[in-house]
N, C-alpha and C positions, 0 to 999 in steps of 0.2 A: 783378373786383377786390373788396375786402373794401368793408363798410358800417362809414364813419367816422363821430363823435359828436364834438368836440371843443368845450373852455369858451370862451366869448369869442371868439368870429369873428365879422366882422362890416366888411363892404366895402360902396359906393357904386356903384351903375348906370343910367347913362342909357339904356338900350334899350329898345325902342318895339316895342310886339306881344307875342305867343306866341311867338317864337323863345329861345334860348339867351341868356344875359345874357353881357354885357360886363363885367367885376368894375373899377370904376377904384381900389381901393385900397382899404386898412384906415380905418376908421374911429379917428380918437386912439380912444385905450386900450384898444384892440381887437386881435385878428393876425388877418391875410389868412387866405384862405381855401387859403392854399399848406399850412397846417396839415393841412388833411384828408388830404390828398399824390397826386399826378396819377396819374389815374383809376382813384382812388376812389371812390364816392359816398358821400353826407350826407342827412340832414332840411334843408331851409331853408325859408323864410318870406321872405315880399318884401314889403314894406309901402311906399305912394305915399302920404306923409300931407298931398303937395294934392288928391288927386283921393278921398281913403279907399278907395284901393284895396288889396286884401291876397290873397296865394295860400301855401301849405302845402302841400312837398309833397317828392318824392325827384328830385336830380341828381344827374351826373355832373362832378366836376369835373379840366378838363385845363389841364396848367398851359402848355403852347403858345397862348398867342393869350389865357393867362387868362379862362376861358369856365368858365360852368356851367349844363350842359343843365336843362331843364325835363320831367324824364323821365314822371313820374309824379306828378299833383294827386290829393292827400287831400283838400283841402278848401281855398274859396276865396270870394270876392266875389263870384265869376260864378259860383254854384251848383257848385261842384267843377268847374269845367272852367277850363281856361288863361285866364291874363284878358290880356285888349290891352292891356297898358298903355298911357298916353298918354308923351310929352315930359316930360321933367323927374327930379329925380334920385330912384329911389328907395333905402330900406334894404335891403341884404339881408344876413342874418344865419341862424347854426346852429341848429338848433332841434331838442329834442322832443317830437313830435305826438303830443296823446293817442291819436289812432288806432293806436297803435305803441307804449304804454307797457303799463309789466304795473306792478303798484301793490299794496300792503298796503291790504286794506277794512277798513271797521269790522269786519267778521266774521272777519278775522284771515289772511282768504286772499287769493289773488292772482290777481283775475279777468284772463283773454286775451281781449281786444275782437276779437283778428284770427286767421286763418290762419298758423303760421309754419313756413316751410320747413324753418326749422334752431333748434332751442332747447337753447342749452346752460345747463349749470346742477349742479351739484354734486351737488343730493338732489333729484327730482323724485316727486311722491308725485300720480296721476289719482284722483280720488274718486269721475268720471263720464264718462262719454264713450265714444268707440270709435278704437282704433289699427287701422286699416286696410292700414297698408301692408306690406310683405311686407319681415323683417329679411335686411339682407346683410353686416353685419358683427358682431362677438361681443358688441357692446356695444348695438346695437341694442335696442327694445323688442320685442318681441313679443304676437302678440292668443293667444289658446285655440284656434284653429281653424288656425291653424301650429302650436301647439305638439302639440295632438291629433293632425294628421297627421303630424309630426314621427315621433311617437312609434310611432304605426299603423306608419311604412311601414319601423320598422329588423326587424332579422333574429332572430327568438327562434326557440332551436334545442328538438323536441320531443324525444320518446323513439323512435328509431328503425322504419322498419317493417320488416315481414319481405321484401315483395316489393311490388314495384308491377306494376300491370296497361301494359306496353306497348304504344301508339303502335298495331303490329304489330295487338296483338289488337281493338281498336276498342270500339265499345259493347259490355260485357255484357247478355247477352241477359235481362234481369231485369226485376222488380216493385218498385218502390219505394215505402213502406208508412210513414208519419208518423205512427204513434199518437196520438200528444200533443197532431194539430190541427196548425192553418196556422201555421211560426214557430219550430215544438217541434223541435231535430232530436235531442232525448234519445230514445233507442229506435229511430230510425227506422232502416230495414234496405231490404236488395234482397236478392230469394227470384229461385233459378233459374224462367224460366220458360221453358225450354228440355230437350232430352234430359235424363232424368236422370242423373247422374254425380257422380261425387268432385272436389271443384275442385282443380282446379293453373291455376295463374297463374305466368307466365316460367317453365313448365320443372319449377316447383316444388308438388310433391302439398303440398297444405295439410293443415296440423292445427286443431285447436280453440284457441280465444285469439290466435295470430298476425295480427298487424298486418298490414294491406292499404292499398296509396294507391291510389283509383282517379280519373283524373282525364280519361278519353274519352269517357261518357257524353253518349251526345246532348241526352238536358237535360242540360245543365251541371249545375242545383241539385241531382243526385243526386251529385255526385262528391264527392269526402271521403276519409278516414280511417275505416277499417272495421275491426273483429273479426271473424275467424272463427269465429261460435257454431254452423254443424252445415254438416258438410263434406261430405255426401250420399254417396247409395250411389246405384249403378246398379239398372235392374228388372232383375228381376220383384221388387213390394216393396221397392221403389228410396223415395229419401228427394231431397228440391232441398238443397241450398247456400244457407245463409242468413250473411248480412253482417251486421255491428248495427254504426251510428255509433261509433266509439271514442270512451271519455267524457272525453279530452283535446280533443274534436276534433265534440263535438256540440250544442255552445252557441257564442256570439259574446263574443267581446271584444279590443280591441286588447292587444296585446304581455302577454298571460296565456300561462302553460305550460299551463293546464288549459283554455282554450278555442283556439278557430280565428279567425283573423282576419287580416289583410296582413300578411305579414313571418313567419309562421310556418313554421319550415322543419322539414325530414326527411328524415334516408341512408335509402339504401336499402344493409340489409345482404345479402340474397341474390337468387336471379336468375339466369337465364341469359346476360339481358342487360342486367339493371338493375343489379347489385350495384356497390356502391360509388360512384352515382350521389346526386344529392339536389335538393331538388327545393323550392321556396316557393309558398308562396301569394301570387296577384298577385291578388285582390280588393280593390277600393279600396271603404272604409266600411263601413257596417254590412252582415252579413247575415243574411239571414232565410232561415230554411232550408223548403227546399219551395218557395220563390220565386228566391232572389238568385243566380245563375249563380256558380257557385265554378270559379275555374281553377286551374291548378297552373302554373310552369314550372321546366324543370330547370337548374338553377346551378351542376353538378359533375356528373364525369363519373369510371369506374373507370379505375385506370391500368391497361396491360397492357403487360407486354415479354414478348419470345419469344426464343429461343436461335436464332442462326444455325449455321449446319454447324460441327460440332466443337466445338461449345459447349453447356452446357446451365444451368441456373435449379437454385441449390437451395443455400437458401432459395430465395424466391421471388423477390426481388429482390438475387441476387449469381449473378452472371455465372462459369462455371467453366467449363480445358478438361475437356472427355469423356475420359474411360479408353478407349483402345485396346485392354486385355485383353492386350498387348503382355508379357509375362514380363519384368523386369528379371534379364540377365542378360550374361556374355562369349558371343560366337557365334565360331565359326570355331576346328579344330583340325587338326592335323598332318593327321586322317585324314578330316576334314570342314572344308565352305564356308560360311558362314554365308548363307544367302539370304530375303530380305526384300521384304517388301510394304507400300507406300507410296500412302495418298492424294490426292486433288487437293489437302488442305491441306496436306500435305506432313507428313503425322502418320503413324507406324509403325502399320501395322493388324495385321500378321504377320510372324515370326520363326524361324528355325528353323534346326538344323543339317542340312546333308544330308553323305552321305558321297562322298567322293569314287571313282570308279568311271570309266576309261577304257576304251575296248573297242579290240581291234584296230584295227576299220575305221577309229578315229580315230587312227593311228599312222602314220608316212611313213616310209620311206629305212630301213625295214633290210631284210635279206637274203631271199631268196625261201625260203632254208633256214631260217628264225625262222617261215616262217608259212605252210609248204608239208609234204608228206606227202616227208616224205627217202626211203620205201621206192623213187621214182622216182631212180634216179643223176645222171639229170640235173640235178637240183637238188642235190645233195653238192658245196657251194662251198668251205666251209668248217666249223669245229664238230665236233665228237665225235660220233662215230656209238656206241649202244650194241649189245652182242652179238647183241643179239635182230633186231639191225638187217643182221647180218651172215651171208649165207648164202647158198646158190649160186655162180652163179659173175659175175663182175665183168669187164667188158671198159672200155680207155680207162686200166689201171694199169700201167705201164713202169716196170722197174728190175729190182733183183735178190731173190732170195731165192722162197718161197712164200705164198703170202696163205690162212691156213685162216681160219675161223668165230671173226672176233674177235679174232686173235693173230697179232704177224709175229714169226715165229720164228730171221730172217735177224738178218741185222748191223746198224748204225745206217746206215739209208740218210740218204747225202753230198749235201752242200745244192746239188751239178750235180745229183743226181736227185731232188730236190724234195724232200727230208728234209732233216734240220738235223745229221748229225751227230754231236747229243750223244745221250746216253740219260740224264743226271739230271739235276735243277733243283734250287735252295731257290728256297721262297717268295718270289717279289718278284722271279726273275731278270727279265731283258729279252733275249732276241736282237736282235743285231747286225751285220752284214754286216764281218767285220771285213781280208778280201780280198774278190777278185772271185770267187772260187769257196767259200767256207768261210763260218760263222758262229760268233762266241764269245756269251758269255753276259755279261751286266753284273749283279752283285751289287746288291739294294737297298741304302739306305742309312738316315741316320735322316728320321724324316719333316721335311718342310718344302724338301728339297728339289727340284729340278727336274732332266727330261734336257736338258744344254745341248750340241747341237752344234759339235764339235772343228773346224768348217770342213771344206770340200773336202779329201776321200781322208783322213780324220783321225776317228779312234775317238770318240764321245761320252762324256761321263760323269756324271756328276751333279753336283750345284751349287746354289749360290744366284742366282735370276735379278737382275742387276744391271738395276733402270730405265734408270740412265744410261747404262748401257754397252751393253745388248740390247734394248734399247725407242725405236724413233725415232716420232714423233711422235704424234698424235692417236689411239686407237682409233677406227676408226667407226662408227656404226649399225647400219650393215650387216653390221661382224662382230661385233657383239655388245657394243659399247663406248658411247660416248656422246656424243663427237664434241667434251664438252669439257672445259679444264683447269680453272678455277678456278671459286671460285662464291664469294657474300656470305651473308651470316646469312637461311635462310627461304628464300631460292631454293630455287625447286622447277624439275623437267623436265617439259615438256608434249610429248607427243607431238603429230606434224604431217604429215597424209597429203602434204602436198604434199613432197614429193623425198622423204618419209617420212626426216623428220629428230626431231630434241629440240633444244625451244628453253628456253631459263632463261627463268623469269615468276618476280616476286614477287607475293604478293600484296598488297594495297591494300585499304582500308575506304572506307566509305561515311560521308561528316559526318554525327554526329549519330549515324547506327545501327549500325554493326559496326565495331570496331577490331582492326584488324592489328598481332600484337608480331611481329617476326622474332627470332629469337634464333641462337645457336648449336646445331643440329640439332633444332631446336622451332620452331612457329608457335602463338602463342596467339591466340583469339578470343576477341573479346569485346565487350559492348554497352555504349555510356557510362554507362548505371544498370543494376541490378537488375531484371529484367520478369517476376520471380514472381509467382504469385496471391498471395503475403504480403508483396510488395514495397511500399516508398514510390516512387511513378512523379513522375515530372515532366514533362510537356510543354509544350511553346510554345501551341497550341492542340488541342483536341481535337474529335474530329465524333463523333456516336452515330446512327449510318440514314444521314449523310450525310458530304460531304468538311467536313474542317477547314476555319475559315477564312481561316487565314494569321495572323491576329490576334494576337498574344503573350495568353496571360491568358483567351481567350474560349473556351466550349462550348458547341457548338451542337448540338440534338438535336431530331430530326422530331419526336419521339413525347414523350409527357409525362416530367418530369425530379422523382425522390419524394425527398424527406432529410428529416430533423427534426432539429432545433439542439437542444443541450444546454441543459435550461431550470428542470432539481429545486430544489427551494429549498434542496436538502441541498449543492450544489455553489455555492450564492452568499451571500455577504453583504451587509453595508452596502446592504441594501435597504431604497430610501423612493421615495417617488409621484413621477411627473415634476412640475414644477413648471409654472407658465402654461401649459399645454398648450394650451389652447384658442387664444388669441393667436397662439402661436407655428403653430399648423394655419391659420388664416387668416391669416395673413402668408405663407405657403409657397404654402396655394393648390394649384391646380393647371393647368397650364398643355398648350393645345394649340402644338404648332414643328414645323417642317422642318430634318432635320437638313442640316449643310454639306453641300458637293458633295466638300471636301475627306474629312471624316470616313466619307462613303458611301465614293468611292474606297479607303479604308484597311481599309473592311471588306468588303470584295469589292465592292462596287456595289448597288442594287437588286436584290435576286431574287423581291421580293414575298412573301416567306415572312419569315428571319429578317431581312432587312433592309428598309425602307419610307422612303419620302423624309419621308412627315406621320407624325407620330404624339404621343403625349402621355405628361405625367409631369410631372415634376417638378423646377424648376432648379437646381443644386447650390449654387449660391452662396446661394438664398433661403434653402434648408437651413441652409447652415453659417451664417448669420448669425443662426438663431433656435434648430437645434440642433446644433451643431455635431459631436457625437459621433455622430452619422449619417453623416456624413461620411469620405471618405481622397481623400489627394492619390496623383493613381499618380504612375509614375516620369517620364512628359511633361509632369507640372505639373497635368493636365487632372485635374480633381475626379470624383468618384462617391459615388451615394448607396446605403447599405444600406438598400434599397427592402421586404425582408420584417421589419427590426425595425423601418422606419416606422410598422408598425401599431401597435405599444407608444404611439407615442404618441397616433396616433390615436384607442386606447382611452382612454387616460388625457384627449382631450382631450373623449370624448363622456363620460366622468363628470363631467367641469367642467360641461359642456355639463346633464348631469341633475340636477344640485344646482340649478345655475341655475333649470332651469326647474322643478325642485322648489318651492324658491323662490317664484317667480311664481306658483305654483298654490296654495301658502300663503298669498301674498297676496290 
């Protein structure tokens, strides 16, 4: 509870000893000690002015049983310790102990006789002394040797190198040579002392002046930031590979871009397996070069995507289908097939018209005289024989007249002796059996129509076939029909080996990815959006290496995820400084939590990758209460923070943070 001061208090107590007083009441023109307000504590003073007993010191007072402890004696009649009182009534009253007072001196200052845990005070101005303790909030004071290291251990970015020496490749095999003496690392260098050769590092033939990080050297104190000054030749007459300290990077100082020190960083632009990595210095305090072990470690890493089948990179980071080499064009004509090839992603690889070309052996059911040598008679079924075909002599031919070479010279042989009787035609005639021994001729007619049978013992003639009236029921499969009468819009016939029938199916879409229109002799497809490479896509959730999560709104991807936010100062205005930044970062904080059991369930569960039961960040609510435009509500109510413009303020809140201690270091 708080430490209470209040004017005019001042109660009576009969208690006997060292123990806690019994208060029996206010003194006239006094108020009780209910003032201070229950458990509180105060200064009081107790004075027995039979016995001149007196103590000074800090209680507790509780207002149950009206008590106030004897917690701690400043100063008393018993040499600073608790006194026994005797019998009898003594005063006890509020007080301020000099050993607790701060005061204006003749010298115009304000001497502190004590320790204090907590001192507040408007302008506080130290002229001497030492602040020892380590600040944790933004108003805190601060000593030089927090704010020094402070300063040492943030992130100053240098001028890129060309390559760093890999892990892989371990100590170079080198001399390490400090001109300058113990301390100096201006000039100092590593000379091959190994085969002679031309150096490459990761992959990469070095040139002259290019930037080297090397950081595996077995003495540590040799690693650094190097220049290429002579890139050796191989013998006979061969030259070593000399290194020289980079002059960013060959003297000491904290958070300078022209020296080396904690918090100094560097990409690495090229590499077989370094590039696009980067890397700091983790030396804590000063060093001395030729002495103080220099480490590196790496803080970033290169992205890399790869094109799965059927896809390929180009640019480097946009995803495109591959070209089949596929011709756009129509396939398939009167006197060609179109025939095509198809791979496992179901992408046209080949195309092509072939002609079409049937052979005998693929033909059935015609006559043995379509596909046999007629010079044997035995085969003369039917068909026209030519002249050439005709000669010698012929047995198996009964009737009248003579048969010479090609010509029958006789009468119309009569259709009892297997002739028809007639000897002329027009185009389009039909014979007809028009008695039981005779044949007439039926004249074509115009097109369109049909020979309709006259019925039993009754002439045919020609016609229009009536559905209703010559057609009873179904066609079937089997002769060539289709087994049904009606259909709906987009019905289609599937064939079915079982009874080898046609059944009607329409077709159906799938929610969300293929729509089915049926129409009147048309089936349209189609997808609910657009899924062009220049398309706007929308999904519920999306996976990159991996499955979706189910998630509305969420992207989940194994492998690193690259974008940069729109940020030119030619695309914004009304631009000015976050305000209380500082405040407002330590008010947010940052916090370690276990998400719900409910929220895991929502996002698939645990999989120890993208989802984790502990993990840390940030509470949305502390946000929105300090910056609110970090902030959005989704559409559950549940809040979110935009965790990558956090850093805006975070910047803004480490310049409050540098003024400050600017500031301080002016003072």
């Amino acid at each position: 509870m708080a430490l209470i001061v209040k004017d005019r208090v001042q109660e009576t107590s009969a208690t006997v000893g060292t123990g806690a007083l019994t208060l029996g009441g206010a003194v006239l023109g006094f108020q009780s000690f209910a003032a201070i307000g229950d458990g509180n504590t105060t200064y009081y003073a107790i004075v027995d002015t039979a016995a001149y007993d007196w103590e000074v010191g800090i209680g507790t007072y509780t207002s149950s049983g009206t008590t106030l402890s004897r917690t701690t004696v400043l100063s008393s009649s018993n040499g600073g310790s608790l006194v026994p009182f005797a019998s009898g009534t003594k005063n006890v009253f509020c007080t301020y102990p000099s050993e607790r007072a701060i005061y204006l001196d003749s010298a115009g200052a304000y001497p502190v006789q004590n320790t204090f845990n907590t001192l507040n005070a408007t302008t506080a101005t130290l002229t001497a002394g030492t602040v020892s303790t380590t600040p944790s909030s933004g108003t805190d004071i601060a000593n030089k040797s927090y704010v020094d290291t402070v300063a040492a251990a943030g992130i100053h970015y240098h001028t890129p190198v060309f390559v760093e020496s890999p892990n892989t490749a371990g100590n170079l095999n080198a001399l390490y040579n400090q001109p300058g003496g113990p301390g100096v690392g201006v000039g100092a260098t590593l000379t091959n002392n190994g085969t002679k050769a031309a150096l490459v590092i990761d992959g990469v033939l070095m040139t002259t002046t290019k930037r080297v990080l090397i950081y595996n050297q077995t003495n540590a104190f040799e690693n650094g930031v190097y220049t290429v000054t002579t890139v050796g030749t191989p013998d006979p007459g061969g030259t070593n590979w000399v290194l020289t300290r980079a002059t960013d990077a060959d003297t000491y100082a904290p958070s300078s871009p022209n020296s080396l020190g904690q918090g100094d960083a560097f990409f690495v632009t090229n590499g077989d397996t370094g590039a696009g990595e980067g890397y700091v210095c983790t030396t804590v305090g000063t060093i001395t070069f030729g002495t103080t072990a220099i480490t590196f470690s790496q803080f970033s890493s290169s992205q890399v995507y790869s094109a799965g089948t059927g896809l390929n990179l180009s640019p480097a980071t946009t995803f495109n289908i591959s070209n089949t080499a596929v011709t756009p064009a129509t396939y398939g004509t009167q006197s060609s097939v179109g025939t095509f090839t198809v791979n496992a992603q179901g992408q046209l690889t080949n195309a092509v018209d072939t002609p079409i070309a049937i052979s005998a052996a693929a033909v059935s059911g015609l006559a043995a005289s379509a596909t046999t040598d007629t010079t044997n008679a035995n085969n003369i079924t039917s068909g026209s024989l030519g002249t050439s075909r005709l000669s010698g002599s012929y047995t198996g031919v009964t009737g009248v007249g003579t048969l010479t070479a090609g010509t029958w010279n006789a009468t119309a042989i009569a259709a009892n002796y297997g002739g028809t009787g007639i000897t002329s035609y027009a185009v389009g005639d039909l014979l007809y059996a028009d008695t039981t021994t005779t044949l007439a001729k039926l004249a074509d007619v115009a097109v369109g129509n049909a020979l309709i049978s006259g019925g039993v013992s009754a002439n045919p003639s020609w016609g229009k076939i009536g559905l209703a009236t010559h057609v009873d029921g179904t066609l079937p499969v089997a002769s060539g029909g289709t087994n049904q009468t009606s259909y709906t819009d987009g019905q289609l016939l599937i064939g079915n080996t079982t009874g080898n029938t046609l059944s009607k199916a329409t077709l159906t879409g799938t929610s969300n990815q293929i729509v089915v229109t049926n129409g009147a002799g048309s089936i349209t497809l189609s997808t609910p959006q657009a899924i062009g490479t220049a398309s706007s896509v929308q999904f519920g959730s999306f996976g990159v290496g991996t499955a979706a999560s189910g998630t509305t709104g969420e992207i989940r991807a194994t492998n690193n995820v690259t974008a940069y936010y729109s940020s030119d100062r030619t695309l914004k205005e009304n631009i000015r400084d976050i305000p209380d930044a500082l405040p407002k970062v330590c008010a947010i904080g940052g916090k370690l939590f276990d998400w719900t059991d409910e929220y895991l369930a929502k996002h698939g569960g645990v999989d120890g990758y993208f989802v984790q039961k502990s993990d840390f960040g940030v509470i949305a609510q502390d946000v929105e209460a300090q910056f609110p435009v970090a902030v959005r509500k989704r559409e559950d109510g549940t809040l979110a923070v935009d965790y990558e413009k956090m850093c805006a303020l975070a910047f803004a809140a480490i310049a409050e943070l540098r003024a400050e201690i600017d500031e301080l270091k002016r003072k």
